[in-house]
LOTOR-234296 format. One line per 8 residues: number of its first residue (from 1); their letters; for each residue y, x, z of N, C-alpha, C, O. Coordinates in steps of 0.001 Angstrom, whole numbers, plus 500000, padded with zeros to 6 digits. Example, Ala and Ser with C-alpha at 12.3 -4.5 7.8 and 13.67 -1.06 7.14 Angstrom:
<recs>
1> as> 494310/513190/507800/495500/512300/507800/496700/513200/507800/496681/514236/508465 ~ 497750/512850/507080/498940/513670/507140/500030/512900/507870/501138/513409/508039
</recs>
This chain:
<recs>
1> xxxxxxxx> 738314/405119/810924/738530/404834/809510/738020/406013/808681/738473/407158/808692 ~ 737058/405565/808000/736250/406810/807477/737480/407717/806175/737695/408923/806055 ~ 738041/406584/805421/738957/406929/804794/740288/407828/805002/740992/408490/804240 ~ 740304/407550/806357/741328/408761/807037/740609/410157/807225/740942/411157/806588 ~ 739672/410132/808088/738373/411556/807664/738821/412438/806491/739182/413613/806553 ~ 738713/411495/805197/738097/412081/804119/739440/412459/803584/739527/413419/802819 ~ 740569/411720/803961/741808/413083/803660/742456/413966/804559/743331/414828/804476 ~ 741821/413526/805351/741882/415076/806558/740825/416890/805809/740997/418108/805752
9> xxxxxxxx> 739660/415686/805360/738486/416603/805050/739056/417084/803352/738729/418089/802721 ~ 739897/416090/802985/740414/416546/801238/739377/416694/800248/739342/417260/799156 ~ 738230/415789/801175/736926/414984/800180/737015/414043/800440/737319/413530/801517 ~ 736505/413198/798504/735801/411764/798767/734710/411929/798845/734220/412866/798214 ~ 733643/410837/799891/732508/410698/799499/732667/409750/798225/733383/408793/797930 ~ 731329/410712/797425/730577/409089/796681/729514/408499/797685/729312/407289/797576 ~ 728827/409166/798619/727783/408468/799590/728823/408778/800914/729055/409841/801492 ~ 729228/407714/801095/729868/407509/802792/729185/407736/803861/729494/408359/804877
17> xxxxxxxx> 727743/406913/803424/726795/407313/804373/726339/407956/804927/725603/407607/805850 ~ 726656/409653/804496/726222/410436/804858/727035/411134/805958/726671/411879/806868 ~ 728410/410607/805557/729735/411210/806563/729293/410428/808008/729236/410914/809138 ~ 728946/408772/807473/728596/408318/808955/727498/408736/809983/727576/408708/811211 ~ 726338/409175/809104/725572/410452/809452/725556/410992/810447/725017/410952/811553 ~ 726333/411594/809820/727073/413207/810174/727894/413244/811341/728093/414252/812019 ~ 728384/412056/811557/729159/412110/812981/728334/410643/814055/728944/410015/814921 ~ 727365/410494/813792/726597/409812/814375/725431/410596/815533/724281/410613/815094
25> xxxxxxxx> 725607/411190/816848/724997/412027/817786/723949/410881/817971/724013/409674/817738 ~ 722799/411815/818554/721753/411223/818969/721002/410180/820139/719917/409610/820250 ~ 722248/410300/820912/722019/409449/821831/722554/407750/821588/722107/406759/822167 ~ 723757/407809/820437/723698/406798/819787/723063/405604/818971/723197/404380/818978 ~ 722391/406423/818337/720690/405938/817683/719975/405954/818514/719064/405176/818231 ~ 719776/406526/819698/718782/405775/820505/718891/404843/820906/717951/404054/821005 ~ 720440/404522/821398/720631/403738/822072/720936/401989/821140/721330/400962/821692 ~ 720554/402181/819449/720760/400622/818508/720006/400792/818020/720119/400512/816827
33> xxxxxxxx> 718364/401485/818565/717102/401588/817685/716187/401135/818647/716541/401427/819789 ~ 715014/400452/818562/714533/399678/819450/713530/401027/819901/713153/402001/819249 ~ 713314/400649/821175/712115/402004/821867/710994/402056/820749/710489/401109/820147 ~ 710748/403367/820631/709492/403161/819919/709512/403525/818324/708538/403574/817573 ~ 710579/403713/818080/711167/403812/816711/711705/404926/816361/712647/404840/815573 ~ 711307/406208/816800/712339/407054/816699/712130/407579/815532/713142/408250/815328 ~ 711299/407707/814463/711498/408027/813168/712508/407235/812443/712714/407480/811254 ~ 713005/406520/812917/714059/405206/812530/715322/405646/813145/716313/405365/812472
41> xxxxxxxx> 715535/406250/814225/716771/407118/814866/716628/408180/814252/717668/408271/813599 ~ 715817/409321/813967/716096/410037/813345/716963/410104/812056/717794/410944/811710 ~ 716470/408825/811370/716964/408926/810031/718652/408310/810101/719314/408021/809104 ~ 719281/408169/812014/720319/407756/811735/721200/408745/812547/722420/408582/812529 ~ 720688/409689/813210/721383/410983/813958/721472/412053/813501/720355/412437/813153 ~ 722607/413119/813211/722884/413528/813075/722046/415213/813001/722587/416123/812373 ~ 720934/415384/813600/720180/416631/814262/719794/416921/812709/720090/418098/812502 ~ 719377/416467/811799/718399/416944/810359/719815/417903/809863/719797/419130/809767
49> xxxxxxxx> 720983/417047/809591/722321/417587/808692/722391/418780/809797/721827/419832/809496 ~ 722801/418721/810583/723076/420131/811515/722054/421540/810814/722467/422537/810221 ~ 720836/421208/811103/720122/422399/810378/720629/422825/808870/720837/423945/808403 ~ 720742/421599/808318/720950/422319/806959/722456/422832/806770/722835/423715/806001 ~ 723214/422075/807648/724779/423029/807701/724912/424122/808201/725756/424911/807776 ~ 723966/424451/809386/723585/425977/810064/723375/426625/808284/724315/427266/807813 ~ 722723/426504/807843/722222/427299/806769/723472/427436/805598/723777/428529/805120 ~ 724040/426350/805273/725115/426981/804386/725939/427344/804837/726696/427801/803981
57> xxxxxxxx> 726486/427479/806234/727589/427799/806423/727238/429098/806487/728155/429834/806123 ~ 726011/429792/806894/725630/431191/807154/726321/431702/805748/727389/432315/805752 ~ 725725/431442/804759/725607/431608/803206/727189/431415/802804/727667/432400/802241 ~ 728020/430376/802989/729527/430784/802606/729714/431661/803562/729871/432789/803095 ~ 729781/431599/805104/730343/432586/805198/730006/434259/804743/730835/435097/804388 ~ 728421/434438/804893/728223/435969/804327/728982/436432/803193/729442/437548/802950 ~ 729021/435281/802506/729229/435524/801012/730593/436008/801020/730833/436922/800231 ~ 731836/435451/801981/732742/435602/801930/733354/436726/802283/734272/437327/801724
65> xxxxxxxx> 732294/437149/804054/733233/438361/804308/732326/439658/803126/733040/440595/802771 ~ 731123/439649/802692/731023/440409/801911/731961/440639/800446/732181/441768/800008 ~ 732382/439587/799889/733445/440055/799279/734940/440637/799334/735674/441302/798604 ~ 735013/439789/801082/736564/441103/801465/736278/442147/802166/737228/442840/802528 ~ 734974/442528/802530/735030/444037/803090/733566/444431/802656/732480/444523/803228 ~ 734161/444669/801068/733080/445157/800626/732542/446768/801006/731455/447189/800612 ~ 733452/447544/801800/732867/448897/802469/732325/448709/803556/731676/449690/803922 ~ 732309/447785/804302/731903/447675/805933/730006/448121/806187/729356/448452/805196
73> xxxxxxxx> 729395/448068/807458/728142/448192/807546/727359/447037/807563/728122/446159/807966 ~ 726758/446769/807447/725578/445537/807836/725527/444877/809233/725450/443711/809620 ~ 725605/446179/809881/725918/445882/811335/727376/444780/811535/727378/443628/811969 ~ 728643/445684/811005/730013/445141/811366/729781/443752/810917/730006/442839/811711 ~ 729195/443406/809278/728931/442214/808975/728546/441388/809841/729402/440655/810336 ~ 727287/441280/810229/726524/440411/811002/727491/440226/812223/728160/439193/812263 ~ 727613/441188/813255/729374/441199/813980/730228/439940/813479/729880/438920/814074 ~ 731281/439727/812519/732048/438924/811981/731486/437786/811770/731969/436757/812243
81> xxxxxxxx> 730402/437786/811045/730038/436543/811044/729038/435602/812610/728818/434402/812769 ~ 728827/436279/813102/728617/435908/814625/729580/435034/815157/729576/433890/815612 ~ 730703/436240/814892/731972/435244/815732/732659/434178/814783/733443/433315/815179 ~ 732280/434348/813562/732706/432939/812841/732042/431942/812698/732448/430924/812137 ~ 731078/432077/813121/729724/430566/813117/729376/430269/814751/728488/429556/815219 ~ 730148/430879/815271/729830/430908/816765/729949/429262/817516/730162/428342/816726 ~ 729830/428961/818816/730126/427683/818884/731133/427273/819134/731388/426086/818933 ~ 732270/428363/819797/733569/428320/820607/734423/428078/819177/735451/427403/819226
89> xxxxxxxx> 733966/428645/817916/735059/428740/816597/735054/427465/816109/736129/426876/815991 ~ 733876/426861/815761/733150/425717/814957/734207/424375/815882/734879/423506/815326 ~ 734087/424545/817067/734151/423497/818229/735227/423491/817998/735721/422369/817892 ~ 736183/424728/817794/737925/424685/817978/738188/423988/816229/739041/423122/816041 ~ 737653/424323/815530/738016/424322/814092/737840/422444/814209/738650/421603/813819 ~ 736624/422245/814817/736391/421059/814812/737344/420103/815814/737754/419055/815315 ~ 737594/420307/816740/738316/419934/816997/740233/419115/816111/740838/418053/815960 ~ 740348/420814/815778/741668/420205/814831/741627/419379/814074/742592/418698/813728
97> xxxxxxxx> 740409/419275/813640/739636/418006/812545/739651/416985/812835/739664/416077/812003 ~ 739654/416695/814747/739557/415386/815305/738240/414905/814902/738157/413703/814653 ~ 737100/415697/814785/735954/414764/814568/735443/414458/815882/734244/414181/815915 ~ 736041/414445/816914/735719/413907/818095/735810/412236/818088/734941/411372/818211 ~ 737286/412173/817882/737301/410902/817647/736891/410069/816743/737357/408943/816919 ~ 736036/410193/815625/735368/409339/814877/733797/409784/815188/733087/409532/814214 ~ 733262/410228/816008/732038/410616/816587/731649/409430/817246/732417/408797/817971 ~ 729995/408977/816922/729405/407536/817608/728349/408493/818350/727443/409259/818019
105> xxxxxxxx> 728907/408071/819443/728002/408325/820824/727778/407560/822025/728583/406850/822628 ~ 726633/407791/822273/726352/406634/823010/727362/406827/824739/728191/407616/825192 ~ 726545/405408/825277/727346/404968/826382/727140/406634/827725/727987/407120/828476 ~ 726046/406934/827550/725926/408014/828416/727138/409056/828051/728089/409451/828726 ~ 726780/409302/826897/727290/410426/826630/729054/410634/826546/729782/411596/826788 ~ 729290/409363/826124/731054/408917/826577/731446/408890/827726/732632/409067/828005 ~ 730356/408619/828771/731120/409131/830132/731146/410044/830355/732091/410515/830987 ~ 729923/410899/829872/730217/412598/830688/731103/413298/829402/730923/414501/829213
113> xxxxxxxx> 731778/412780/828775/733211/413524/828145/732342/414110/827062/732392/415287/826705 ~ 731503/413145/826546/730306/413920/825111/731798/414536/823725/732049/415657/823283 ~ 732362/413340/823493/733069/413714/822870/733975/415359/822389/734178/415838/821273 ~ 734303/415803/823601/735084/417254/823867/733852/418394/824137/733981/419594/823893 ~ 732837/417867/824601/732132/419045/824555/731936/420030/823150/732090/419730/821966 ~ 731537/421311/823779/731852/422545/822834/730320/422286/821990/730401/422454/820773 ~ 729404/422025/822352/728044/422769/821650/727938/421324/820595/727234/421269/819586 ~ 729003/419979/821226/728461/418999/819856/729681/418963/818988/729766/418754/817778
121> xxxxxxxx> 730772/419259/820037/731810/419476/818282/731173/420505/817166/731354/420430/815950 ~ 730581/421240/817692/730470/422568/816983/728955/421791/816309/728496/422695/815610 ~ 728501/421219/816254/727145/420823/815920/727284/419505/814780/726394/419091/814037 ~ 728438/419095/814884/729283/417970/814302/729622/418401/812670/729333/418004/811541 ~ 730637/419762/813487/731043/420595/812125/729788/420875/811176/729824/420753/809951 ~ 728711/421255/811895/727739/421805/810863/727187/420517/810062/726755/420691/808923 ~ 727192/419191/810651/726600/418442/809834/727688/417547/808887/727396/416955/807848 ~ 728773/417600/809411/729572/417363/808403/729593/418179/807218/729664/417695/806088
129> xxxxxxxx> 729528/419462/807472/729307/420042/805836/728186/420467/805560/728225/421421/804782 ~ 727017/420104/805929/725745/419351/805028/726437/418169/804494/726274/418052/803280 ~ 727196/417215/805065/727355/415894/804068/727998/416662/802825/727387/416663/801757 ~ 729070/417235/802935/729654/417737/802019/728267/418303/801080/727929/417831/799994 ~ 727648/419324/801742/727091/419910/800619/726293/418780/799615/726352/418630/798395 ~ 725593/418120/800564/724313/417088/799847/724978/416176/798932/724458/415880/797856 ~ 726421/415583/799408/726993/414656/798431/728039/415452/797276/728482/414820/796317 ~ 728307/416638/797458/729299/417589/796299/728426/418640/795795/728635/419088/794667
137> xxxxxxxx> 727607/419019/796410/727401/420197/795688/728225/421488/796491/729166/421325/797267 ~ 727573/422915/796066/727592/424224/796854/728827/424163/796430/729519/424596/797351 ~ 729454/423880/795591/731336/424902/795126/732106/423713/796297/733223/424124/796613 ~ 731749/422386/796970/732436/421741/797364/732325/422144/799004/733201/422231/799864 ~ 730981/422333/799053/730944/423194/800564/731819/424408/800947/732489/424535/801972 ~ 731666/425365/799815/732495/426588/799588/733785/426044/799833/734163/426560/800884 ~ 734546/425366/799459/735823/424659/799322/736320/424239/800512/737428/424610/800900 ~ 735206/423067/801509/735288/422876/802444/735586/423714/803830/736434/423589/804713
145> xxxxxxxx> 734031/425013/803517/734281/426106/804748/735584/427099/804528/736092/427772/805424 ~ 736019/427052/803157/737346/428307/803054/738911/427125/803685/740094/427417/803859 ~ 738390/426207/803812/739457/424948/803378/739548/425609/805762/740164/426517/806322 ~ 738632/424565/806268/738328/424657/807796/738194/426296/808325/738450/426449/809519 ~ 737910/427233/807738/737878/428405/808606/738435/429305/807843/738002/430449/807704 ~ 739764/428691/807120/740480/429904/806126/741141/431018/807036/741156/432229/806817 ~ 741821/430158/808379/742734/431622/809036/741746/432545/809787/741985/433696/810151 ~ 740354/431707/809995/739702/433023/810820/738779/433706/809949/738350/434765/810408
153> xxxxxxxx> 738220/433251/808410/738103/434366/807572/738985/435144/807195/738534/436194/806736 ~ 740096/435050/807202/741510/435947/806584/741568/436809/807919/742050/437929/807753 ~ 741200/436523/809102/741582/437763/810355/740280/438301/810970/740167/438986/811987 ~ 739402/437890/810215/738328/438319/810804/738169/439948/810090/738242/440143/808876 ~ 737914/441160/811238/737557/442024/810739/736795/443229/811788/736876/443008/812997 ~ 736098/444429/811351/735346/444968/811997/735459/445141/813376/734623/444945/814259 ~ 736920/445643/813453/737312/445571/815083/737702/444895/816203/737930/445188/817377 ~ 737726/443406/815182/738025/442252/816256/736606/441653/816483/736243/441142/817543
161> xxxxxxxx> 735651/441808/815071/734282/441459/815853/733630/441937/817078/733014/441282/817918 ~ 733933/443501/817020/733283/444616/818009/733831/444179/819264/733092/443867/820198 ~ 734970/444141/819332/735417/443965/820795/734833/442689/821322/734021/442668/822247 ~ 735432/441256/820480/734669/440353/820700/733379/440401/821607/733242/439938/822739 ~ 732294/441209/820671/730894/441515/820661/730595/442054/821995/729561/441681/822549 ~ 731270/442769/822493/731140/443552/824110/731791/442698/824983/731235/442489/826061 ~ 732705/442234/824783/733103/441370/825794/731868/439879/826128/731298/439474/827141 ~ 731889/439539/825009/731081/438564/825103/729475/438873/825476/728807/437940/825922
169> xxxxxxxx> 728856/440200/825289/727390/440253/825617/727841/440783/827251/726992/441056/828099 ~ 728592/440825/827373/728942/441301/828976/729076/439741/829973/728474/439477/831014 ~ 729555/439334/829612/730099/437894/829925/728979/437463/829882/728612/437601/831050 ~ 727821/436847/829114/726731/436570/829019/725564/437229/829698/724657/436672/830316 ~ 725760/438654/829452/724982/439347/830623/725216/438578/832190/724369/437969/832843 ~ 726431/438795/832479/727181/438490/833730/726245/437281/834243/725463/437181/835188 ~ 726684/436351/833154/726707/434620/833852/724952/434348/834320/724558/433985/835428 ~ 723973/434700/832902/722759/435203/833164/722061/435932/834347/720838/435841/834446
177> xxxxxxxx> 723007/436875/835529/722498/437309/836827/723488/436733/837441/724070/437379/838313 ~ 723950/435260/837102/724859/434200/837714/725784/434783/838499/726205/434219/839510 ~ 726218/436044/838087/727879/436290/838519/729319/435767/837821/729370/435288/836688 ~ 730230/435908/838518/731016/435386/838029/732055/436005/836827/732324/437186/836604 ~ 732510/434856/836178/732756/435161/834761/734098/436526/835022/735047/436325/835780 ~ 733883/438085/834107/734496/438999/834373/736345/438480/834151/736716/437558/833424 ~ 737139/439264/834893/738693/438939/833984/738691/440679/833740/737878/441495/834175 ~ 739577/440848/833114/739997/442033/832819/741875/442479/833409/742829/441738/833168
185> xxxxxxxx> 741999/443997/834281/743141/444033/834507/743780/445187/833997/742959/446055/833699 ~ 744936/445493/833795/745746/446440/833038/745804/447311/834247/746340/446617/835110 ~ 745460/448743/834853/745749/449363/835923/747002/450523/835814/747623/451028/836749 ~ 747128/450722/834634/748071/452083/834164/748067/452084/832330/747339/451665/831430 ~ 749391/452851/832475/750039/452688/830923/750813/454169/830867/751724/454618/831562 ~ 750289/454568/830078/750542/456335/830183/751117/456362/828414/750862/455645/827446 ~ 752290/457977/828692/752733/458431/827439/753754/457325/826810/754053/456210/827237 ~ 754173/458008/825674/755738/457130/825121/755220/455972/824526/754058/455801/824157
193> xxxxxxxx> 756152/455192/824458/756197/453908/823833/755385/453852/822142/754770/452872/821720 ~ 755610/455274/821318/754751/455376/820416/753223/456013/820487/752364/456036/819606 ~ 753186/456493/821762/751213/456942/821781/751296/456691/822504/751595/457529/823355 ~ 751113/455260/822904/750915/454636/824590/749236/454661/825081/748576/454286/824111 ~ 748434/454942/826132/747292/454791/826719/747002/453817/827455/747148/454145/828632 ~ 746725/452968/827361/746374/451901/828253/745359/452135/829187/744528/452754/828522 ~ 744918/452020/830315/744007/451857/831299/743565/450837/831620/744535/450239/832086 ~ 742563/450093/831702/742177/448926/832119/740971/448729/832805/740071/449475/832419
201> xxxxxxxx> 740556/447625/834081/739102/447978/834905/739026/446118/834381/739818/445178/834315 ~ 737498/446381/834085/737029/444619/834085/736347/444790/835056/735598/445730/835322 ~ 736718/443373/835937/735810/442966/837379/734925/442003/838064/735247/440877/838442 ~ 734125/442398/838146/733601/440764/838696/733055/441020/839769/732592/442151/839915 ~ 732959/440173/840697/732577/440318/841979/733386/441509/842743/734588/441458/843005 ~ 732323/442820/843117/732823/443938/844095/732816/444957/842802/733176/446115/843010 ~ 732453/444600/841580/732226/445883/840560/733846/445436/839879/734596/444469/839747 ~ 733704/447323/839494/735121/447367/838781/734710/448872/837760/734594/450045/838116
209> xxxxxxxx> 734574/448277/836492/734619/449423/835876/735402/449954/834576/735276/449279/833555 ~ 736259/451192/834528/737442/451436/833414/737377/451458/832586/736176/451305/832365 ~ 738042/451591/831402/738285/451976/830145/739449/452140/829581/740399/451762/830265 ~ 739696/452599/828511/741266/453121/828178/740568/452739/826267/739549/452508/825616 ~ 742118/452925/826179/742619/452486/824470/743922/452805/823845/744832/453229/824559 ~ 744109/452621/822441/745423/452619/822233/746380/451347/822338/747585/451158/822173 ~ 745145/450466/822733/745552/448971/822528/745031/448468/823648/744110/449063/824208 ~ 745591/447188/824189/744685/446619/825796/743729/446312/825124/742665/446827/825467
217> xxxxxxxx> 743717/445645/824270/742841/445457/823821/741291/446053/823209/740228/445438/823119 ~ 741591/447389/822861/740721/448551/822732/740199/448618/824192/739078/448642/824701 ~ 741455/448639/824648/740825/449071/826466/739855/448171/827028/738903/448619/827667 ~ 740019/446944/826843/739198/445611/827053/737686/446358/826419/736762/446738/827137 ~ 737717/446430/825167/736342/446901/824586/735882/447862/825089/734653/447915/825110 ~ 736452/448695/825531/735846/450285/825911/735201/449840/827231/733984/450020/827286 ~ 735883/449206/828473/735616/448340/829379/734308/448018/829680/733515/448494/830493 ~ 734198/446795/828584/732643/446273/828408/731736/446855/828141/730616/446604/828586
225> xxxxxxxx> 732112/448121/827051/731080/448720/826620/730716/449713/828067/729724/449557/828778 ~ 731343/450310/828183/731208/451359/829469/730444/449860/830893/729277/449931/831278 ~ 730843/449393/831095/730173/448223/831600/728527/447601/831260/727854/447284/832240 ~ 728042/447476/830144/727143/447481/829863/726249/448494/829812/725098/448128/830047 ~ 726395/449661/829581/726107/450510/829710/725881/450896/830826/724831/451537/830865 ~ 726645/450757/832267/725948/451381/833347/724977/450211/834155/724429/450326/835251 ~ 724968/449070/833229/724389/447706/833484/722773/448282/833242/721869/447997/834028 ~ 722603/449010/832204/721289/449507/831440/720971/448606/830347/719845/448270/829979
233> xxxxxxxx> 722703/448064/829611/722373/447326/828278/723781/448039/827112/724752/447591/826503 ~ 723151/449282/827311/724085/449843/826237/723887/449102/824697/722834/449038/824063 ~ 725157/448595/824318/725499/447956/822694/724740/449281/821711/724785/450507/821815 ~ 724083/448392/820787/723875/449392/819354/724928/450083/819123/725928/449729/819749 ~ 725053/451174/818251/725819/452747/818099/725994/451899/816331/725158/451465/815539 ~ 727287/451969/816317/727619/451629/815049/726885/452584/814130/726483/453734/814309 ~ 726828/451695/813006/725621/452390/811837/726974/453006/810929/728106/452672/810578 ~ 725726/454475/810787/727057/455495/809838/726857/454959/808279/727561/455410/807376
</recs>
């Protein structure tokens, strides 16, 4: 019921069409467009809106964390907004949205669980707000992305990107020389309850390498970074 959508989304369309669009995947239109026609599926799948939602969402979000951390570097920026346009955020955000379940996909793609996958919820989100943008206008997109990613612009900040950022180019490093995905373990916890040290080794396979923090979490980062680094993919040196 498209009408349920649109007060989930706390937009009306004036063009509906575009919402149906927007949650219309590509294997769907292939599959009610006769062979041979695919300029005719195109104009009914979802892949065109995705690009142009990649693009505004870049644009609200820059816009946004540049106005709450207006001291940060360019670097930390790009950082934050990484992990807020990312696919794991988009997919979860999308998710709560339930645009899974009003998603038309074809017969293939409903068996192999198209619906829940991460790279088309997250691909969903972006073309849903192209509909938004194309049928409201930029202040309604703005509205939309602060509306769907208000709690992780409000917590997004330099040091949760960074850590993020090492964990994840490590993890990716990892999976890339097809090892297995790192966990991280707490080995020692030093000093009083108010200047506590954490110790921690991330492992994968037979490698185990340390790091320490004031936080496990620091420790987690120090971890990766020291990890990458003896990998021979030391992270950029934060910009002064």
């Amino acid at each position: 019921d498209p009408a349920a959508l649109e007060q989930t989304l706390a937009y009306t369309f004036r063009n509906r069409a575009l919402l149906e669009r927007a949650l219309t995947h590509r294997s769907w239109a292939h599959e009610n467009v006769p062979a041979g026609e695919e300029a005719r599926a195109r104009l009914l799948h979802n892949e065109a809106l995705e690009f142009v939602g990649d693009s505004v969402l870049g644009l609200v979000v820059a816009d946004a964390l540049f106005r709450s951390h207006p001291g940060v570097t360019e670097g930390e920026l790009s950082r934050m907004k990484h992990r807020l346009v990312s696919t794991q955020t988009l997919a979860r955000v999308a998710r709560g949205l339930q645009f899974g379940e009003y998603l038309r996909v074809g017969r293939g793609e409903e068996k192999t669980g198209g619906r829940r996958k991460l790279a088309l919820l997250a691909d969903t989100f972006e073309a849903v707000l192209a509909a938004v943008f194309l049928d409201g206008g930029f202040d309604e997109a703005v509205r939309f992305v602060r509306r769907a990613l208000g709690e992780e612009l409000d917590e997004a900040t330099p040091e949760s990107a960074a850590a993020a950022d090492y964990k994840t180019m490590l993890q990716e490093r990892l999976q890339a020389e097809r090892h297995l995905a790192p966990h991280y373990d707490v080995v020692e916890t030093l000093g009083p309850p108010h200047a506590r040290t954490f110790h921690v080794e991330v492992v994968w396979g037979d490698a185990r390498v340390g790091g320490e923090g004031q936080t496990i979490k620091a420790a987690e980062t120090d971890a990766a970074r020291r990890a990458l680094e003896q990998m021979g993919a030391p992270p950029q040196a934060e910009e002064q």
